[in-house]
N, C-alpha and C positions, 0 to 999 in steps of 0.2 A: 504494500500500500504506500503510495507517494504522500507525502505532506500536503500536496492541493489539494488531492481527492477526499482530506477531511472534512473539506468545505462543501462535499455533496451529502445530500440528503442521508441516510443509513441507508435507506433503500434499495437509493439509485447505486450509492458507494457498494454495496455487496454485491447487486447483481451485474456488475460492471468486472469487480473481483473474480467473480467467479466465473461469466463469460471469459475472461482473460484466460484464467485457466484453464476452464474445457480447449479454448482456441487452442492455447500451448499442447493441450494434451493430446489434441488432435495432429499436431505437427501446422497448424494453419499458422500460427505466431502468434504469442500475447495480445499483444500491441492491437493489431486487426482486431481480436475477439472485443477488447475493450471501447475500442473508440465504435465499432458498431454497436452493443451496445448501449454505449453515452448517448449516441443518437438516435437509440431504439423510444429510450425512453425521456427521450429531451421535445418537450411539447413546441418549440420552434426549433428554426434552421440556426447550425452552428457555424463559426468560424473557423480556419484552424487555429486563430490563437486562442477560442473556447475550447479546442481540444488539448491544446497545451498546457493551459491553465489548471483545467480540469483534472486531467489524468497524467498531467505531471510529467509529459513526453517531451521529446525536442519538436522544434518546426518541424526538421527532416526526416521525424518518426511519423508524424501525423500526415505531413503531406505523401509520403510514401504508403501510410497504412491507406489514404482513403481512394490516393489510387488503383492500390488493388482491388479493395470493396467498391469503386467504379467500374472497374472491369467484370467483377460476378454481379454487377446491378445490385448492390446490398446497399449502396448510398448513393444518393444523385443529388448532384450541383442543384442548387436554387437560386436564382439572383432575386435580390432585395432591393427595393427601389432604393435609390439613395447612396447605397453606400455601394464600394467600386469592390469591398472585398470578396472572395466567394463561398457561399454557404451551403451547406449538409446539410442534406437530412436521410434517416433512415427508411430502405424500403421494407413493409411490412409485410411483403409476400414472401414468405419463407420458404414454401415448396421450389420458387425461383432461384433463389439465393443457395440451396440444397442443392440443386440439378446444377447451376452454374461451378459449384465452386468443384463438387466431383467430375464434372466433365473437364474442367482446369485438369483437377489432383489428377485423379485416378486414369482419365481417358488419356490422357498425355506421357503417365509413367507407364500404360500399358503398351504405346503406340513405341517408347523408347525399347523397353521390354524385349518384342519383338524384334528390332531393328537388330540391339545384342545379341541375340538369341541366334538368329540370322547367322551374323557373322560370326560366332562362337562355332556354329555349325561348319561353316564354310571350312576356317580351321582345321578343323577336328577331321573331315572329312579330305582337306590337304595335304594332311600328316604331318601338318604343325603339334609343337606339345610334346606331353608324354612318351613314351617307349607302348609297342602297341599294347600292354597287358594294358595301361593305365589310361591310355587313349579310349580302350574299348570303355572302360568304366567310365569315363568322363563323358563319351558319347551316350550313353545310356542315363547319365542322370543327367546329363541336358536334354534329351528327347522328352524322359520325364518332363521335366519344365517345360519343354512346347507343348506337350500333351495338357498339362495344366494352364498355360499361360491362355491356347487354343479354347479351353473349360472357360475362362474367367474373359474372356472376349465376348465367347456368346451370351452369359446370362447378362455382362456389361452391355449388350447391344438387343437384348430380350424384352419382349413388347411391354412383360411385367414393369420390368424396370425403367422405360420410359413413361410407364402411365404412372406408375409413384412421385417418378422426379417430373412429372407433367405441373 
């Protein structure tokens, strides 16, 4: 807990805490989980130096976190009459923000996945590596993993799973 973020309600301050952590927990980043969050339940649009202030981050923490959460649609710019700065706010459709940030994560570590996999194959299949006892084994628990990898594509790409992250 930062020293600014005394200044938030108990509330707000816990469920902001504890967003950070699941985020961490998730590998998505503190930072991110919190400032969406702040903006989850900040009844107008914020600044980044509302988000500085607040959660006790740098400019370069805030304006990097909310650019990712621009990219999965979790926060979108607002302009305010008047003033030149730019302002948050949170988007409250979550099944969105769900489907976005796994199609990030996971559709992109699996697309890499493959590509390794790929060329681990090609290797192996070149007579790079190993001495053949251990080539053969290594061939065999990488096939494994394309056999699995090939599993975790389809139900990633399975109509269930579009219509949940729908």
């Amino acid at each position: 807990m930062t020293p600014a973020s005394h200044e938030l309600p108990t509330v707000v301050r816990r469920f902001v805490e504890d967003a950070g952590n699941t985020a961490q927990s998730l590998g998505i980043g503190r930072v991110l989980g919190q400032i969406y969050a702040y903006l989850y339940l900040s009844p107008k649009p914020r600044s980044l130096a509302d988000l500085e202030n607040a959660l006790g981050i740098s400019k370069g923490s805030a304006s990097m976190g909310v650019r990712q959460l621009e990219q999965w649609n979790a926060v979108r710019k607002i302009w305010v009459r008047g003033d030149r700065k730019d302002y948050y706010e949170a988007n409250d459709w979550l099944g969105e923000i769900v489907r976005n940030v796994l199609r990030d994560m996971v559709g992109t570590k699996l697309s890499t996945a493959t590509a390794l996999l790929d060329e681990l194959k090609a290797e192996i299949n070149g007579g790079a590596g190993p001495g053949a006892a251990e080539r053969d084994f290594v061939a065999d628990r990488l096939q494994h993993l394309r056999d699995f990898h090939a599993k975790a594509q389809k139900v990633w790409g399975s109509r269930i799973v579009r219509m949940l992250l729908k």
